[in-house]
C-alpha positions in Angstrom: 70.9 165.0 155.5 70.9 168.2 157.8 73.0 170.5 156.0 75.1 172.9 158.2 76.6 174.3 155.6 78.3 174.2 152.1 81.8 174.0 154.0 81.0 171.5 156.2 79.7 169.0 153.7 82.8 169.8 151.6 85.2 169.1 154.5 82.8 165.9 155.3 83.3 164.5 151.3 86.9 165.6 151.5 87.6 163.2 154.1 85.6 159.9 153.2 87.4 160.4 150.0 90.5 160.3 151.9 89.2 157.9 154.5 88.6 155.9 151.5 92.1 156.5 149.5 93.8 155.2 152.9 91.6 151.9 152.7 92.9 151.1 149.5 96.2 151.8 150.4 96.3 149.9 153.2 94.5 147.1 151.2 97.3 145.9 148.8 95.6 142.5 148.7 92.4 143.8 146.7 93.2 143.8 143.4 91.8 146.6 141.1 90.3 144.1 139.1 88.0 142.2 141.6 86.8 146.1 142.7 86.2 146.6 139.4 84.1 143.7 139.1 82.4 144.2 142.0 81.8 147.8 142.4 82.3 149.1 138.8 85.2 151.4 139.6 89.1 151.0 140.9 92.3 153.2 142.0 92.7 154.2 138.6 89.2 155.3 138.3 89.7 157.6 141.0 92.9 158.7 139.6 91.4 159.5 136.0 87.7 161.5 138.1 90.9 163.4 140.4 92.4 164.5 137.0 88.5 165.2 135.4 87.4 167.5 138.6 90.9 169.4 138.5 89.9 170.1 135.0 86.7 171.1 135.7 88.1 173.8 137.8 91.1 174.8 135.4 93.4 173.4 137.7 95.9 170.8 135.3 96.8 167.3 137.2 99.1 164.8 136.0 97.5 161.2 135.6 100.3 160.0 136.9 101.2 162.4 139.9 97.1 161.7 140.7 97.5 158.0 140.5 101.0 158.4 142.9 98.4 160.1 144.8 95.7 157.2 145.2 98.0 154.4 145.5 100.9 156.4 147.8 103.4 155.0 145.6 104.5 155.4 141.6 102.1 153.3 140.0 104.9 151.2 138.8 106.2 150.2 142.2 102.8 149.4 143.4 102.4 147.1 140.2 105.7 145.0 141.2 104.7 144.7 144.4 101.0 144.0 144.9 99.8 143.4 141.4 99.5 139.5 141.0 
């Protein structure tokens, strides 16, 4: 990969991360469960890494607030609605 800069592959990871947040969002019907089977990681993963890498940088995150953050809801209200 042709690096133009630090800042420019930070901003380029920044946003598949979010292009990727938005994907599960708007897939409700994909359970974490079958993405866990298939791909070894789910919404809570990336909730629990979000809290590890704010830590890594001294930076305290909620594991809740980051998992209202991945699934753009409370946890809990996701759960009633889309968890079967």
């Amino acid at each position: 990969m042709d690096k133009s800069g630090d800042a420019t592959q930070t901003e380029i990871e920044a946003a598949v991360f979010r292009r990727l947040v938005r994907h599960f969002r708007e897939r409700t019907d994909v359970q974490n469960i079958d993405v866990m089977n298939l791909a070894g990681f789910c919404r809570n993963c990336l909730s629990k890494w979000y809290v590890a890498e704010a830590a890594d940088r001294g930076v305290e995150v909620d594991y809740e607030a980051a998992r209202e953050m991945v699934y753009g809801m409370p946890y809990a209200e996701w759960k009633a609605k889309y968890q079967k």
